[in-house]
N, C-alpha and C positions, 0 to 999 in steps of 0.2 A: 938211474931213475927207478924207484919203486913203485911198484905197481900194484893195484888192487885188481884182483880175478873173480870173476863166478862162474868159474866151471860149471856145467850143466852136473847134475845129480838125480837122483832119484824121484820120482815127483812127490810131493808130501801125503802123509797119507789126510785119510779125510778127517776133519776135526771133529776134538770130542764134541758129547754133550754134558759132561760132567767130569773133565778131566781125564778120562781113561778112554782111550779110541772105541768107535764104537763097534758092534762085530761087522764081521767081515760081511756078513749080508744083511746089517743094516740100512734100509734106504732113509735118506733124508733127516741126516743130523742136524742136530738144535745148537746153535753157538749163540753165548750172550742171552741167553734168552729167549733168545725172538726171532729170530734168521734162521728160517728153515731151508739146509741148501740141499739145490735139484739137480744140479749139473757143473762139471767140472768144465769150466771153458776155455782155458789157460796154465800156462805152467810158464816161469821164467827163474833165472838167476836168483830170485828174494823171495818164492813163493806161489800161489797157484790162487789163481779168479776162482770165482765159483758165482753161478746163477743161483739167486735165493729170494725166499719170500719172507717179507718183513711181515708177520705173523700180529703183528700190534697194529700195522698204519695198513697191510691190506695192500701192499705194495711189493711188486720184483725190485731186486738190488743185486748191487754188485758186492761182493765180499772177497777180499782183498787177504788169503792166511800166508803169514810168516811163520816160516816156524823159528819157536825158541829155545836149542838145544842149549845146557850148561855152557854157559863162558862162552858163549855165541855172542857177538857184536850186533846181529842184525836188529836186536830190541831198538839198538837205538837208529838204524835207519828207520822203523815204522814208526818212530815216534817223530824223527825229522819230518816224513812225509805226512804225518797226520797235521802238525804246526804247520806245515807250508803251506797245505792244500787250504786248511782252517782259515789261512789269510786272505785269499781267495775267495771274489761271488762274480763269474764272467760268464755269459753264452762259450764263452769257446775256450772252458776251462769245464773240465769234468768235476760236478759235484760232490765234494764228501761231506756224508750226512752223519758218522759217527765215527769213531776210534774206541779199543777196548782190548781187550787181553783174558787169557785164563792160563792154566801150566803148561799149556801148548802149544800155544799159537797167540800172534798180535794180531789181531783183524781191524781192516777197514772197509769201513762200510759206506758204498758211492751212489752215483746216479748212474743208471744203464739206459746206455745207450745203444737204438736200435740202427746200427750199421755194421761197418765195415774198416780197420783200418786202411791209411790210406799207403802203407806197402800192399796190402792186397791188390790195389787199383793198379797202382803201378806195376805191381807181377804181371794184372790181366791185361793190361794197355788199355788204352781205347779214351785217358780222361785227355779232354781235349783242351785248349790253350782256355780259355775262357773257367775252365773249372782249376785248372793251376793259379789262378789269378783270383779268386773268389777263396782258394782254401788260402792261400799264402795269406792276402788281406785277413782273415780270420783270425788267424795262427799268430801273426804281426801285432794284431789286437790282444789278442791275450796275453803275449808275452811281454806288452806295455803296461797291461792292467798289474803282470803280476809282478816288474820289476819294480813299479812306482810303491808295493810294498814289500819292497827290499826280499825278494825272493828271486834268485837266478836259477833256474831247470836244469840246465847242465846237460841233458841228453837230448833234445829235438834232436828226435829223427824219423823217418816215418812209420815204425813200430808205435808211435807214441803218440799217433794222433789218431782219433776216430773221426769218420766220417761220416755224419747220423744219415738215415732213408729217408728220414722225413725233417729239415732243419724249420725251425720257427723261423728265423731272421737270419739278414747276412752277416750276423755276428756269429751264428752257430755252426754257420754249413762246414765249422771243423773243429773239434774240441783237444785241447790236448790233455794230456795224461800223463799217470807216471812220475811223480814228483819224490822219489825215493831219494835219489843222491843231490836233492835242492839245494841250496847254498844261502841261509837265511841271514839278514843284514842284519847286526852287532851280534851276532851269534859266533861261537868257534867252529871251523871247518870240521866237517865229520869226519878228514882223512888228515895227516897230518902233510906240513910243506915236503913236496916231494912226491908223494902219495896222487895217482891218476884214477879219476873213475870217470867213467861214461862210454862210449862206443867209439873205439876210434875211427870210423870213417870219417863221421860226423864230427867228430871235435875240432875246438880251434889250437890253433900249433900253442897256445899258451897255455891250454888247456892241459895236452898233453905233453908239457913240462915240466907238471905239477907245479904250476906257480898258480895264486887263486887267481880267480876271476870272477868277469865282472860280467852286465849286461851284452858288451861286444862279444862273448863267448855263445851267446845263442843268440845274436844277428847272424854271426857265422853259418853256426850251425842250420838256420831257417836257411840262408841263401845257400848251403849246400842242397836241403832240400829240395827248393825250388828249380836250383840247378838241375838237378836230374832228372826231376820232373817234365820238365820242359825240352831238356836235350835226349831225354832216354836212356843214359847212359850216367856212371856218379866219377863225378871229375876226381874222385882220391884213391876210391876203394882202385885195389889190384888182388892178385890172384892171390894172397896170401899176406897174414898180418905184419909179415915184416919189408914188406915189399908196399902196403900201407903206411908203415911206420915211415918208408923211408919220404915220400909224399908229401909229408907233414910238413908245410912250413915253406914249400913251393909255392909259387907263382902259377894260379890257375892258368888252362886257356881260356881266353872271351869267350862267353857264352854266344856270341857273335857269330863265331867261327863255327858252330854245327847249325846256329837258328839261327840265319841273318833276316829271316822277315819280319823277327820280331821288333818291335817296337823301340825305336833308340833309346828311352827312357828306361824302359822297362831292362833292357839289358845293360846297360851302366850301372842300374841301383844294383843289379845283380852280382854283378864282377866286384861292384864296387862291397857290397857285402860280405863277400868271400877272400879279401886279401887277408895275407899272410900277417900282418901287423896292425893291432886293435885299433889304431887312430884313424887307417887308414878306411875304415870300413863303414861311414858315414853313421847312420842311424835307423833305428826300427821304423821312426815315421815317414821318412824319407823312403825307405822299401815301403812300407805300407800304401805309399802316395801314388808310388810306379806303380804298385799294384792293381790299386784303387782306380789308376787312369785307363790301366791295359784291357779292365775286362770287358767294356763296352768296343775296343776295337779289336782285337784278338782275335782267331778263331773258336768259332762255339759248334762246327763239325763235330758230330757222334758226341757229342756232350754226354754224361754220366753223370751230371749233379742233377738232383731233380730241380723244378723250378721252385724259387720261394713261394710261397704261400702271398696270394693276394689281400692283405691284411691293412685294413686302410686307420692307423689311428688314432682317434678322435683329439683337435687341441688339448693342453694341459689346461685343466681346470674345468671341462667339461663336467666331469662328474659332480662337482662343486655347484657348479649352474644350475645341474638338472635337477637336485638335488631341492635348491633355492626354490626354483620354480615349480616344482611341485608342491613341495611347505606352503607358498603363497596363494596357489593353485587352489590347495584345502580353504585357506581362511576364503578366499574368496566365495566357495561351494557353502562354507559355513555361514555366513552372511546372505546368502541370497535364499538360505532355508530356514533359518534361525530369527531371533527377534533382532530390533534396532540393534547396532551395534554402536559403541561409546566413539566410537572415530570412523572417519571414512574408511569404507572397505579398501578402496585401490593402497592408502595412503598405512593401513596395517599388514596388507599384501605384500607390500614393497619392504616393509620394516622387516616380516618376517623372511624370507627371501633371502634377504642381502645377510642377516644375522645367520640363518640355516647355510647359506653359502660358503660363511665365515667356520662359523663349529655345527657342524651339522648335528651331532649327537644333542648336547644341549640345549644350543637352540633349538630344536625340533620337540625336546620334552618339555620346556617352558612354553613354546605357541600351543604345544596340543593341550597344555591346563591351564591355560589362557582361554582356550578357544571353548571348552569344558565348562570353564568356571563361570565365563561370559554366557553360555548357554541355559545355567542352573541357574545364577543369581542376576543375569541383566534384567534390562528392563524388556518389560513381557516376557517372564523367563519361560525354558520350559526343560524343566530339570529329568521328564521321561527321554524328549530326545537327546538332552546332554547325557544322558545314560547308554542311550546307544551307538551316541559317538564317542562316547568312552571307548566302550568296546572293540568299537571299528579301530582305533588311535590305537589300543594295549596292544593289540597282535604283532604290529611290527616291532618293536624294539624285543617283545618276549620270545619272539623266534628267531629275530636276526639280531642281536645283540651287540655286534662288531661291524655289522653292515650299515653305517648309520646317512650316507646316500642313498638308500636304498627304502627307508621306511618311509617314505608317499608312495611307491612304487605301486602298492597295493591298489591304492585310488584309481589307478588305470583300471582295474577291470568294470567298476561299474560304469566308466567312461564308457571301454567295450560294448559292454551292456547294451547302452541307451541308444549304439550304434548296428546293434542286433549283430554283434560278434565277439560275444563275451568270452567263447573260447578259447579265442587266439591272447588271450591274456597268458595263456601256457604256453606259448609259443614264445613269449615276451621274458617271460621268468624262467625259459630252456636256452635261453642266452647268458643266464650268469654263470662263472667258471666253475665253481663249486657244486658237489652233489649236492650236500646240504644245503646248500641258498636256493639252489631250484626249488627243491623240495621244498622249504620254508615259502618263499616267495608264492609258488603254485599256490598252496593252501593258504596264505593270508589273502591271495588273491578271490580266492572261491568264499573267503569268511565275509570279508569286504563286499562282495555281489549278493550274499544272503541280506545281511544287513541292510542296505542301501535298499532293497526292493522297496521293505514295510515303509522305512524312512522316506524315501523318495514316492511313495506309494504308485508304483509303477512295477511291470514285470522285465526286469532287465535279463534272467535267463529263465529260472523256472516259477517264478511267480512268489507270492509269501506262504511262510508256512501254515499250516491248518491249523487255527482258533485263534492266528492274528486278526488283532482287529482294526480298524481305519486309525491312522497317524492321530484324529483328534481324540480320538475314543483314549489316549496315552501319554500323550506329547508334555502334556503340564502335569504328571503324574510318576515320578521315578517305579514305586512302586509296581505301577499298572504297566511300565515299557519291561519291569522286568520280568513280568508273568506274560505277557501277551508276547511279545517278543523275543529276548531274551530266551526264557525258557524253551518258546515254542522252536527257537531254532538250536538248540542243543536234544538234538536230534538224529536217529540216523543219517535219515537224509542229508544235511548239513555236514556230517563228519563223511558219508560220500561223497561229494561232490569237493570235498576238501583234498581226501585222498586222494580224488581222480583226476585233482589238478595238478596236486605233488607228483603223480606215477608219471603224467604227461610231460608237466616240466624233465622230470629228473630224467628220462629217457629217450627227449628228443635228441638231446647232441650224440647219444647211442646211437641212435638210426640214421641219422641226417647228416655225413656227416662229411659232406663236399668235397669228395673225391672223384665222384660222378654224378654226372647228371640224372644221368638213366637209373643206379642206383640210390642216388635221393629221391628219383620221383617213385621210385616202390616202396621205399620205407616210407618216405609219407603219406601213401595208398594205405598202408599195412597200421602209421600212427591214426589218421583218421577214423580209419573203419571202427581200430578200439575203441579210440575216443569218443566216436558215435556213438557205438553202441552200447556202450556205459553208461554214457549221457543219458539216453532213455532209459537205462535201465534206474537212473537212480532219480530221473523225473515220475516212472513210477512209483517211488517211496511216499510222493506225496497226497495230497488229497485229488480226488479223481476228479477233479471238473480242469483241475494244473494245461491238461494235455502233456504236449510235445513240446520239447524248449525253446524260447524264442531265438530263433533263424534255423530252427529244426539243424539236420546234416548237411543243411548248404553253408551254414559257418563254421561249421565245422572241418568240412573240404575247405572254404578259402584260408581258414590258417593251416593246414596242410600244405598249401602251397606259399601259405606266406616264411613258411619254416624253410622250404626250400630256398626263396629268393632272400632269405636274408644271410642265412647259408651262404650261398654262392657269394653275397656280397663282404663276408667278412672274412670267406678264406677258410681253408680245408679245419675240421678241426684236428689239434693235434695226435695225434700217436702216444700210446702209454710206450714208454721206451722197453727193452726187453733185453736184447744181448750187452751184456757190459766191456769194456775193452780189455784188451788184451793186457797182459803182464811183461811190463817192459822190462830186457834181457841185457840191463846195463854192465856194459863188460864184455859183451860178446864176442870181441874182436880181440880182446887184451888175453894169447896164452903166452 
């Protein structure tokens, strides 16, 4: 039998930035361009991790160097593992974000993750039946996602899986890694017949025959994992690789026989996983099922997973609704401020809605020059305040462009307004995921509350700006809404209160950021106070009879608190990941 080895070696040095290594007290080399690396965090058999910063997106990553000495093979495992991974988009599959190369090294470039592999856990002990049953389901999952595109892993083992600190979902709470020696479907084998790679503890006896294989060769492999996990001890490994070797191909013992509390199902799928011959070893969903049953009765003693994240989310199609109903929500505000309209308001309400529900983007810029057009030229037009509702309409598609659920969103804050808590509109816009959509959302939100005042001729936060004049004094005058208004609100003041709803939105999920209670309720002590005292600061820019903003710092404080409760109801936010996995050490057992 021939066999493929990676003897441990020297560890690489660190990559160029221009082809030639860089000096010896160089800190923090440029590879590709853009990956500026900070820390070496691994070494294995193909290569060595490295902590880096993605210098372009503003991002830590994982950077994955092979090196490529003359008439070196390894090019073409980082190009296996770049296709493989490429075929791949799973919670509990480690993300690769690019592949690339220069004269010394093939780099991949992933998603970092902030944990722990899960041999670490099992060095330390302590993970208890309920977290073996939570990773395995994980692990189960992934390895379904990635055989259905014809990609077999070849090494599960627990080098090769990470254990994130913080998991989004129970899809995450284990991701695996490591896709070097994959085995890609209508592809030719990277070794030839005969030819062995992976870890022989972990492999299945067909595996280590060199005969190819298939899916059943990491069902194997996972229920060795699990095995060991659960008994403490790994049913193949012995003192030495040939006393391993000899193992291979044996008749486990029942996992029965060291855990008999455990659950009858759950230890059948297990044994049943790990037979010696690939027919006999049932299937990945069938372990996933045992898995999936055991972890609500199992022991969850000294558990080490943290808990998921309480994250409740919303039916499908939600966004689509909300979407609708604010589209119809405007026409309806349009009509009850505007002249007759050509058809029943409910009966254009509904039309727009259900179309905006349908294509949002579209239908939303046809209702808004509908709604415009109907204002300049209906009957008893009044083409000053179709000009300001112009305005009010431009601002969302020109700052959220790709967000196209989201452009009524604005119309909530003079809603706030009229409710005398027009601040907590940045509380509302510090809920979308992106920096940039807060930031966008905040300020169309604060454009939207200026406008509306004159229009609605009411003070919803700081009143109108100085030399607007009363809505009739404009209304049937394009011209005159756009000097009286218009003009009068491109203004300092205006581009304040715009800013200070962007800084607000875009740094509440910063502070707030449901991990603790007691620590949300000081960050949003610490957001208020700003957001107060801003707020007067920039209600001074106006004319001095304005005062103090309407709900002064008592709405202020209640969407301080409203950041917190909605916080706590949607679940911690997540963690920028940070340490990236480890470099898995395929062949470590094979001298």
């Amino acid at each position: 039998m021939n066999t493929v080895t990676t003897p441990p070696g020297p560890a690489p040095a660190a990559p160029p930035t221009s082809g030639a290594p860089p000096a010896p007290d160089a800190a923090d080399p440029l590879v590709l361009g853009r990956y500026r690396l900070r820390e070496r965090l691994g070494t294995g058999g193909f290569g060595a991790v490295w902590l880096a910063r993605d210098e372009r997106l503003g991002r830590d990553v994982a950077v994955k160097a092979i090196p490529r000495p003359p008439g070196d093979s390894q090019p073409g495992r980082a190009s296996r593992e770049a296709i493989a991974a490429a075929r791949l988009n799973h919670p509990g599959i480690v993300t690769l974000f690019e592949a690339g190369a220069d004269d010394r090294a093939h780099y991949l470039i992933s998603e970092c993750v902030e944990g722990v592999t899960l041999a670490d856990l099992l060095a330390a002990g302590g993970l208890s039946d309920r977290d073996v049953a939570r990773i395995g389901t994980a692990l189960a999952a992934a390895l379904s996602h990635a055989h259905a595109r014809g990609v077999i892993h070849r090494d599960v083992k627990p080098q090769n899986v990470m254990v994130p600190e913080r998991p989004l979902d129970a899809a995450g709470v284990a991701k695996l890694t490591d896709f070097g020696i994959a085995l890609l479907a209508g592809d030719e084998p990277l070794t030839r017949t005969g030819d062995v790679v992976g870890t022989l503890a972990y492999m299945a006896p067909e595996q280590a025959e060199g005969r190819r294989v298939g899916p059943q060769a990491d069902l194997y492999a996972l229920g060795i994992v699990i095995y060991e996990a659960l008994s403490g001890s790994h049913p193949v490994r012995r003192a030495g690789p040939a006393a391993t070797a000899r193992r291979l191909g044996a008749v486990l013992p029942s996992l029965r026989r060291s855990r008999p509390d455990l659950p009858g199902e759950l230890v059948d799928a297990v044994d049943r996983a790990v037979r010696p011959t690939p027919e006999e070893r049932g299937t990945l969903d069938e372990l996933r099922a045992a898995l999936e049953g055991a972890v609500e009765v199992v022991s969850a003693a000294d558990s080490r997973l943290p808990a998921l994240p309480r994250r409740r989310p919303l039916p499908r199609g939600t966004g689509r609704a909300a979407a609708g109903l604010g589209a119809g929500a405007l026409v309806v505000a349009a009509a009850a401020v505007g002249p007759t309209p050509p058809v029943e308001p409910a009966i254009a309400a509904g039309a727009v809605a259900a179309t905006v529900a349908l294509v949002p983007r579209l239908a939303w810029l046809a209702a808004a020059a509908a709604v415009t057009a109907w204002l300049a030229l209906g009957a008893g037009a009044e083409p000053g305040s179709a000009l300001v509702v112009a305005c009010a309409l431009a601002v969302s598609p020109a700052l959220l462009p790709r967000a196209g659920r989201l452009w009524s969103a604005p119309a909530l804050a003079p809603l706030l307004g009229l409710l005398m808590a027009g601040p907590a509109f940045a509380v509302l816009a510090g809920q979308a995921r992106h920096a940039w959509r807060r930031a966008a959302l905040g300020a169309a939100g604060a454009w939207w509350l200026a406008l509306l005042e004159p229009l609605s001729g009411r003070t919803l936060l700081l009143g109108a700006p100085a030399g607007a004049s009363n809505r009739e004094a404009w209304a049937t005058s394009a011209p005159d809404a756009a000097a009286d208004v218009v003009a009068a609100l491109l203004t300092g003041r205006t581009a304040a209160l715009a800013g200070l709803f962007a800084a607000a939105a875009l740094a509440l999920p910063w502070l707030v950021r449901g991990r603790s209670l007691a620590a949300d309720g000081l960050a949003a002590a610490v957001w208020t106070l700003g957001v107060g005292m801003a707020l007067v600061s920039v209600a001074a820019l106006g004319p001095a009879h304005v005062g103090a903003p309407r709900g002064g710092l008592t709405a202020v404080a209640l969407a301080g608190a409203a950041a917190v409760a909605v916080r706590a109801l949607r679940g911690p936010v997540p963690r920028p990941a940070r340490l990236p996995p480890t470099v898995g050490e395929s062949g470590e057992a094979l001298h």
